[in-house]
N, C-alpha and C positions, 0 to 999 in steps of 0.2 A: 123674256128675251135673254139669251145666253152674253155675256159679258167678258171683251178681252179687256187686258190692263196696257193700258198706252204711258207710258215715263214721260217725255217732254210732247211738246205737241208737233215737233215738226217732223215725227219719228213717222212714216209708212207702213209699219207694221204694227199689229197688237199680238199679245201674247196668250193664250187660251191657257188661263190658271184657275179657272173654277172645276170645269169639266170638260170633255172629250163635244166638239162641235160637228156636228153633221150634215153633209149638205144639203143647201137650201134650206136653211135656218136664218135667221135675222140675227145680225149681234150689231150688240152698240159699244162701245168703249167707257171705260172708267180710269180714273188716275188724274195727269193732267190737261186731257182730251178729254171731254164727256160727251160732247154734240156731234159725234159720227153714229153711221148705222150702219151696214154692211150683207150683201146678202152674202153666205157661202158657197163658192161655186165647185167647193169637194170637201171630204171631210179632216177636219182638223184633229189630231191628236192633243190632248193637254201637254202643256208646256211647249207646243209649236206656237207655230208664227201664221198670222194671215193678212196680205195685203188689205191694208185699208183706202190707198189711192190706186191708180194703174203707176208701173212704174218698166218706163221701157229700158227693153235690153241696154247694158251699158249702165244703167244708170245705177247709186248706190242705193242699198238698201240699207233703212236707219231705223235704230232701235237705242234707248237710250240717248236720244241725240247726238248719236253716232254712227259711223259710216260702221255698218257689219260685214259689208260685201259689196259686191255689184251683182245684177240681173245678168243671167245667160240667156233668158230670152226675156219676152215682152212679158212681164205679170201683168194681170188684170187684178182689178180691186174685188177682193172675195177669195183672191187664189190660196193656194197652203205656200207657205214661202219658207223654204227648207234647201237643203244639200243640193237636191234634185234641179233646183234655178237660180241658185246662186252661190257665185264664188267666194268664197270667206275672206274676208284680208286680216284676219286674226289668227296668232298661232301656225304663223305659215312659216316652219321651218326648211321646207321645202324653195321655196324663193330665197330664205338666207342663204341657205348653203348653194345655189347658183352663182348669186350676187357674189360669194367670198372666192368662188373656184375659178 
């Protein structure tokens, strides 16, 4: 079974650090999460992200036991969770420079 690395456990994402994941593949977690499984419901690139719970639109996306973002739409558990569904809230210099103008 292919294996993402989970950081704290209340994170919703894992990270694909072994290898490149494929859809409809089984992955389980390792780090401070071990007892998840997941099916993939597209393929993951290494060093992407893949929901490990459903996480609806709106709601933050956590990695590190941190808020990385929020959902643009409704992820499902298995998705690739990237650029593509979610808004970053890190490194948003773009929102600075509104806030100051």
């Amino acid at each position: 079974m292919k294996k993402v690395f989970v950081v704290e456990k209340e994170d919703n994402v894992g990270t694909a650090v072994g290898e490149p994941i494929r859809a409809g593949e089984t992955v389980g977690t390792e780090g401070r999460e071990r007892d998840l499984t997941v099916v993939a419901r597209a393929d993951i690139p290494y060093g992407h992200k893949i929901a490990l719970r459903d996480i609806p639109k709106g709601a933050q996306v956590t990695k590190y036991g941190l808020s990385i973002g929020s959902a643009l739409a409704d992820i499902r558990a298995g998705d690739h969770v990237h650029v593509h569904n979610v808004e970053s809230n890190r490194g948003r210099g773009d929102k600075a420079a509104r806030s100051a103008g």
